[in-house]
C-alpha positions in Angstrom: -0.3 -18.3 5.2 3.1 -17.7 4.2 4.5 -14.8 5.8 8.2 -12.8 4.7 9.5 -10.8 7.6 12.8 -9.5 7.4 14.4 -6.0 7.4 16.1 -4.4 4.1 18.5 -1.2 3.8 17.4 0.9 1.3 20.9 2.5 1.6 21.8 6.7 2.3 18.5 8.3 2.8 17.6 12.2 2.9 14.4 13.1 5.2 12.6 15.9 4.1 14.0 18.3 7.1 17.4 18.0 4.7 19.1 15.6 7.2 20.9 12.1 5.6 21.8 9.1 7.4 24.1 6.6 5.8 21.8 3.6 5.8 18.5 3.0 6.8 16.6 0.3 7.6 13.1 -0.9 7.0 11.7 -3.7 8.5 8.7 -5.1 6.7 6.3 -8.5 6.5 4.7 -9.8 3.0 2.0 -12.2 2.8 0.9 -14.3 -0.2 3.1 -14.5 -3.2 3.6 -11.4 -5.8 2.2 -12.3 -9.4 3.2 -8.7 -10.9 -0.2 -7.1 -10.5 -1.5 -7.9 -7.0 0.9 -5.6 -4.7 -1.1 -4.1 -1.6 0.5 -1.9 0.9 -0.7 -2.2 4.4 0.2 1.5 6.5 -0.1 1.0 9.7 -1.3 3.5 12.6 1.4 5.6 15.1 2.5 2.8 17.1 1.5 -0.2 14.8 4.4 -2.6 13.4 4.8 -4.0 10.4 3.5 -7.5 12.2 0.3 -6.9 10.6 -1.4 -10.2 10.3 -0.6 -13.6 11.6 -0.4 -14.6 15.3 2.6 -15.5 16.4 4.8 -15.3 19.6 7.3 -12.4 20.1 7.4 -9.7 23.0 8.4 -7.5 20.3 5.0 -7.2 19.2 2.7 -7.2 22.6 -0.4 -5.3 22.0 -1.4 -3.2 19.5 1.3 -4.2 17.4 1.3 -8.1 16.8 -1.5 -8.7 14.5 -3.3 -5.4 14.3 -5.2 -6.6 11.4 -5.5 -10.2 11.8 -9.3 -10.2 10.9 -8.7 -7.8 7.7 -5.8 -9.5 6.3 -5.4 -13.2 5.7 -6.5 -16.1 3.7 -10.0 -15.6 3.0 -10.2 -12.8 4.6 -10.7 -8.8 3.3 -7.4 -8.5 2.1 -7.1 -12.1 1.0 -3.6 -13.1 1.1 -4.1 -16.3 -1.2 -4.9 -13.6 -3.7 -3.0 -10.5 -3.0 0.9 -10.2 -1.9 0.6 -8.1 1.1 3.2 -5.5 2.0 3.4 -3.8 5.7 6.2 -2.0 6.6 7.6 -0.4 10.1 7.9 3.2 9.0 11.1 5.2 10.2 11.1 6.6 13.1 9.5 3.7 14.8 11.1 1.3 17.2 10.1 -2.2 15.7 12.6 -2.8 13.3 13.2 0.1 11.6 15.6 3.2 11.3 14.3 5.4 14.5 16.0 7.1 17.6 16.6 3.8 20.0 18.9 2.7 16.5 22.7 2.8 16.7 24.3 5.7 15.0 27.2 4.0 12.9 28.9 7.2 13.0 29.0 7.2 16.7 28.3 3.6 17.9 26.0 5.0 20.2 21.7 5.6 20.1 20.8 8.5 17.8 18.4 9.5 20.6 17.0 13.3 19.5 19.8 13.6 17.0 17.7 11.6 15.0 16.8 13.7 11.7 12.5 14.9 12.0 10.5 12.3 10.1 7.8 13.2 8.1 4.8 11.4 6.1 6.5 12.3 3.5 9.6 10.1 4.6 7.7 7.6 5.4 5.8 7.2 1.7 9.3 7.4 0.1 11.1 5.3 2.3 8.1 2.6 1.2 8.8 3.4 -2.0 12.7 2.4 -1.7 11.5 -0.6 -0.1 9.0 -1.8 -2.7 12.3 -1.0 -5.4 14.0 -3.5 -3.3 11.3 -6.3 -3.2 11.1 -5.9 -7.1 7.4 -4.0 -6.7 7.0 -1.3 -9.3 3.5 -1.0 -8.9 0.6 -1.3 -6.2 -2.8 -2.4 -6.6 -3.8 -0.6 -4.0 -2.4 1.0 -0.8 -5.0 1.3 2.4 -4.3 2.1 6.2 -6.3 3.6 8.9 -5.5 6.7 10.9 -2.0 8.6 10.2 -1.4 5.3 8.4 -4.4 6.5 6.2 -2.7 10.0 5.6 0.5 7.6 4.6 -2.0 6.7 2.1 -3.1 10.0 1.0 1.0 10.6 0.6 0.5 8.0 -1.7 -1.6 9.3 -4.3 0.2 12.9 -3.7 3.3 11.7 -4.0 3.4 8.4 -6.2 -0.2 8.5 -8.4 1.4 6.8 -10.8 2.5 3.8 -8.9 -0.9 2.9 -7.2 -4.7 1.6 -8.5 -6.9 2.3 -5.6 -6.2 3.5 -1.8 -8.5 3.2 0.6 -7.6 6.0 3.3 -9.9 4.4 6.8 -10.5 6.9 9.7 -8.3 9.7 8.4 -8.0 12.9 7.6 -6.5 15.4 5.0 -4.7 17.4 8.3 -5.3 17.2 12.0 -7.7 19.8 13.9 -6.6 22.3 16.6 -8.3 20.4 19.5 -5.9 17.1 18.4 -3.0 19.0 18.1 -3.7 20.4 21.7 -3.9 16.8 23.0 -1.0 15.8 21.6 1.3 18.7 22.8 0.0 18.0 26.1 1.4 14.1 25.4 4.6 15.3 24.1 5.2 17.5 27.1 4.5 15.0 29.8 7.4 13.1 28.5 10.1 15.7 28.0 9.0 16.9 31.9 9.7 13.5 33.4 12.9 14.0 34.5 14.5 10.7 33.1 13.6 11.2 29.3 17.2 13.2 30.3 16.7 15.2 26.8 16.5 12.3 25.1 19.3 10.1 26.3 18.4 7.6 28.6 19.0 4.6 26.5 21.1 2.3 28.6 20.0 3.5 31.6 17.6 2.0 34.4 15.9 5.2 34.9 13.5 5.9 31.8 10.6 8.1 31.1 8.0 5.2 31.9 5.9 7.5 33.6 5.7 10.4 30.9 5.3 7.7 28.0 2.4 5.8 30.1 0.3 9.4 30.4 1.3 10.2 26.8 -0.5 7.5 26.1 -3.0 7.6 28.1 -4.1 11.2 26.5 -4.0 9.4 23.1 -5.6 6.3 24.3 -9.0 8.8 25.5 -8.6 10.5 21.9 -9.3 6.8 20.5 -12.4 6.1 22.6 -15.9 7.7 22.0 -18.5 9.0 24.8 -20.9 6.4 24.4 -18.3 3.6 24.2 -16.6 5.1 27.6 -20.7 5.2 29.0 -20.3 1.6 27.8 -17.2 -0.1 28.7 -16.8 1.7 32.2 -19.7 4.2 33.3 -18.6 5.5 36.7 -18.4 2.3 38.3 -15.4 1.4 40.5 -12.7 -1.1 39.7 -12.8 -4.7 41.6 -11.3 -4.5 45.3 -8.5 -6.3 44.3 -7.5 -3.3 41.5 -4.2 -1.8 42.4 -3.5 2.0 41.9 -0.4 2.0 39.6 0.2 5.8 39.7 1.2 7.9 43.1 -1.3 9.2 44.3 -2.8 12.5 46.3 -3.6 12.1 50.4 -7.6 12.6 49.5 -7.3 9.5 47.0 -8.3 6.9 49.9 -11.5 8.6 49.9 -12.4 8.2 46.7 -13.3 5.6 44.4 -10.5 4.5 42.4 -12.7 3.9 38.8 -12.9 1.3 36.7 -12.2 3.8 34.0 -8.8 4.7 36.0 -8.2 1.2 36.5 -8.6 0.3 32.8 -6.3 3.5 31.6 -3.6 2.4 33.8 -3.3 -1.2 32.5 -3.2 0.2 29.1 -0.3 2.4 29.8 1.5 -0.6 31.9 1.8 -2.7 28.7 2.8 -0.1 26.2 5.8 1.0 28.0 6.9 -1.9 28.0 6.5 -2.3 24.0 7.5 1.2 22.9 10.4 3.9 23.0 8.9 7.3 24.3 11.6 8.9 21.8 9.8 7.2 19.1 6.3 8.5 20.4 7.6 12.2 20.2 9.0 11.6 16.5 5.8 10.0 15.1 3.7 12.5 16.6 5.1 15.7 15.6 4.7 13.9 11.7 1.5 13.0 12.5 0.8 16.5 13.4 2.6 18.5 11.0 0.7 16.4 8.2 -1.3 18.6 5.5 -2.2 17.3 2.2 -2.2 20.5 0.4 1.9 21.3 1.1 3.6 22.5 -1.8 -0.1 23.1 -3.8 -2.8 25.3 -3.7 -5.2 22.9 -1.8 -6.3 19.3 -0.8 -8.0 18.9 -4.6 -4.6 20.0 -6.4 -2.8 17.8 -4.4 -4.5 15.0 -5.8 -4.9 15.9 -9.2 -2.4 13.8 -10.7 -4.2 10.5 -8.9 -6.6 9.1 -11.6 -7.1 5.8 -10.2 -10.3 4.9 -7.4 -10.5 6.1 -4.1 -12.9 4.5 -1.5 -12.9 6.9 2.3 -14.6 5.3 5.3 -15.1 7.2 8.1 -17.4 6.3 11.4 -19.8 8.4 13.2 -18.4 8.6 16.4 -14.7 9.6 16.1 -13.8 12.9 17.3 -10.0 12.5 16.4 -11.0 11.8 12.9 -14.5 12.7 11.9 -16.7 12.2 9.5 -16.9 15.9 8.6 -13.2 16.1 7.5 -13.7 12.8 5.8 -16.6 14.1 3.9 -14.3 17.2 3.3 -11.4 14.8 2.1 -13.6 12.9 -0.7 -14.9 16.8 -1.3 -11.4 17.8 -2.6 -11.6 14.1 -4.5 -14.4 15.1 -6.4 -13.0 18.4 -7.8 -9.7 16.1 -8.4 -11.8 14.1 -10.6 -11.4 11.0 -8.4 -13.8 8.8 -9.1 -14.5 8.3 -5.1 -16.8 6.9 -2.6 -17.3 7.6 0.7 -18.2 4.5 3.3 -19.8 6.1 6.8 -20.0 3.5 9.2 -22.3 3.9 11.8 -20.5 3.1 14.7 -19.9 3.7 19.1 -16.7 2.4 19.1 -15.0 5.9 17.9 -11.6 5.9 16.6 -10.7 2.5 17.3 -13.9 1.3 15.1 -11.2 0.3 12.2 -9.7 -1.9 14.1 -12.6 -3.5 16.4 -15.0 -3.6 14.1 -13.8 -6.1 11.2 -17.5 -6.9 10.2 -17.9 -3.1 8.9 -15.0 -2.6 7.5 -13.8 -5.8 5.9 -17.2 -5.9 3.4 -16.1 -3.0 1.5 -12.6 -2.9 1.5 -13.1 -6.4 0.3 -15.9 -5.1 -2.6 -13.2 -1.9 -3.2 -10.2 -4.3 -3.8 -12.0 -6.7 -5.9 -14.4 -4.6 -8.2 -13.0 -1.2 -7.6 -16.1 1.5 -7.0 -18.2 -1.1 -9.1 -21.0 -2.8 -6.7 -20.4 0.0 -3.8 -21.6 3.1 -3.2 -20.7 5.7 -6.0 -20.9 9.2 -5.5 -20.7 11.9 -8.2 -19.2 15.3 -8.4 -21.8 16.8 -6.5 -22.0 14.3 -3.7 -25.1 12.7 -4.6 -25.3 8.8 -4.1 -25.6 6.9 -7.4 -25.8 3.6 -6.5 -25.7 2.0 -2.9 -23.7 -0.3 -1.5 -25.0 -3.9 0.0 -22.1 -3.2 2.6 -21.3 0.2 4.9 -23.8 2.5 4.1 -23.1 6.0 3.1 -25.0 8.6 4.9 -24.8 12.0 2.8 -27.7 13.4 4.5 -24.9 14.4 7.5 -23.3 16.6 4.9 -26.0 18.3 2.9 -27.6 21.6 3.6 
């Protein structure tokens, strides 16, 4: 597969808060070769990289981030990179290549740490667009993404609907709900309470919030897991004798059971502080948050009304963090767009992390979408009713009716 990473500077940028740096910096990775018409943009989740396909080596892109969507993307795969040129880029605000707080400040020579300007969606979609001028890419087939990366989507046919055929928003959402929003105050604040995030500055230094960033993860990290999948993975057994406790913990703790559940979090929060910036977590999730399709209109329908290309949503059955109720309620406001839309729910334990473990349901008909557009999946009308069904994910609109 030939691959294209490198990082391009799209110049003076203004982020939507009214703040301007001199140059930023995107770093992206294209796959395939670009014919003119066969441009897909990849949008990757809150602490993705642009290292969306394609193992390779590179403690840059531990976890998570190297590969993400190695069984989506690819020759013969999904998103098949022999036919499609495939764009992924880091968005700003990030810390694997691009612009974002752990960057030097040319003004200053120093980090911009929290004088970093707020990022938005918003800046994210139109720094993707300055890229895509760059690369020579007027136009996109289609743009797809799963989680916030699938409101980066949404941005897309808000912002852009000109400039894109189909998007494929996966596990998303027009806005957050309250209970999210709780959860991921409650992540923000357990970094800027450890005393080394030090307000932000504490690049350079040996002391760093490591122990804020690992539970801010950890609280996202449950938010990405289901009840049955939990019930599945761990139950309430205990981890093996030879599991070591990684946090402090209180006098009674030899008593108990240290769980395989506990054990399991705290690995999980080991190797992402070692991949990403807690800075960076605080800036993606306050845009992540503050997200609502219907800013600047009168709702989520007039937000899309200029968008008169195809939208496919997939949502699955278990995710609490994005369910299918406000995915049904998304490819709602499509209808009264005049989207021609269809909405994929997957049954599925795996909750939020279903579009990224599950490959088998979600490659089918993003595949069938890309390739034929709504034709040969499931097609529902302005009232919601199934037209015809899909050989792939099946759409359940008996969850939504009366």
């Amino acid at each position: 597969m030939n691959v294209d990473a490198d990082t391009v500077s799209v110049g003076e940028f203004e982020f939507e808060c009214g703040q301007t740096i001199s140059d930023l910096e995107i770093a992206y990775e294209a796959y395939g070769e670009f014919t003119g018409d066969n441009a897909v943009l990849v949008c990757h989740a809150l602490t993705g990289s642009a290292h969306v396909a394609g193992h390779r080596g590179g403690s840059d892109t531990a976890g998570q981030a190297r590969a993400w969507w190695d069984d989506i993307v690819g020759p013969g795969k999904a998103i098949d990179t022999n036919e499609y040129y495939v764009v992924c880029a880091n968005v700003p605000g990030s810390c694997y290549g691009s612009t974002g707080p752990a960057s030097t400040d040319p003004e200053t020579g120093e980090p911009y740490g929290t004088d970093f300007p707020a990022v938005t969606v918003r800046d994210w979609t139109e720094a993707q667009r300055a890229l895509l001028d760059e690369l020579g890419i007027p136009h996109l087939h289609m743009v797809t993404g799963g989680s916030v990366g699938g409101m980066n989507v949404l941005e897309w046919a808000k912002r852009h609907p000109d400039h894109v055929e189909k998007i494929a928003p996966i596990a998303a959402a027009a806005r957050l709900d309250p209970q999210c929003l709780a959860l991921d105050a409650i992540a923000r604040r357990a970094i800027t309470t450890d005393p080394n995030w030090n307000g932000g500055d504490y690049y350079g230094s040996d002391e760093t919030p490591t122990d804020g960033l690992a539970l801010a993860r950890q609280i996202g990290h449950v938010m990405y897991l289901s009840k049955s999948s939990m019930e599945q993975k761990f139950g309430r057994r205990s981890a093996g004798r030879d599991a070591v406790r990684t946090f402090p913990t209180d006098p009674a703790a030899g008593f108990f059971p240290y769980r395989d559940v506990e054990s399991y979090l705290d690995y999980q929060a080991e190797k992402f502080v070692e991949r990403f910036d807690a800075n960076s977590y605080l800036y993606l999730t306050r845009a992540m948050d503050n997200y609502d399709l219907a800013a600047g209109f009168e709702d989520d329908a007039d937000a899309l009304a200029a968008f008169d290309g195809e939208a496919m949503v997939m949502s699955f059955t278990a995710d609490w963090h994005f369910t299918t109720a406000q995915a049904e309620g998304l490819a709602e406001s499509m209808r009264e767009a005049g989207v021609d839309i269809s909405h994929h729910v997957v049954d599925s334990d795996h909750g939020h992390d279903a579009f990224l473990v599950e490959p088998d349901h979600v490659g089918p008909p993003l595949d069938s979408f890309l390739e034929d557009g709504l034709d040969g999946t499931a097609i529902t009308d302005t009232e919601g009713d199934v037209e015809e069904e899909s050989e792939f994910a099946p759409v359940h609109t008996s969850l939504f009716s009366d």
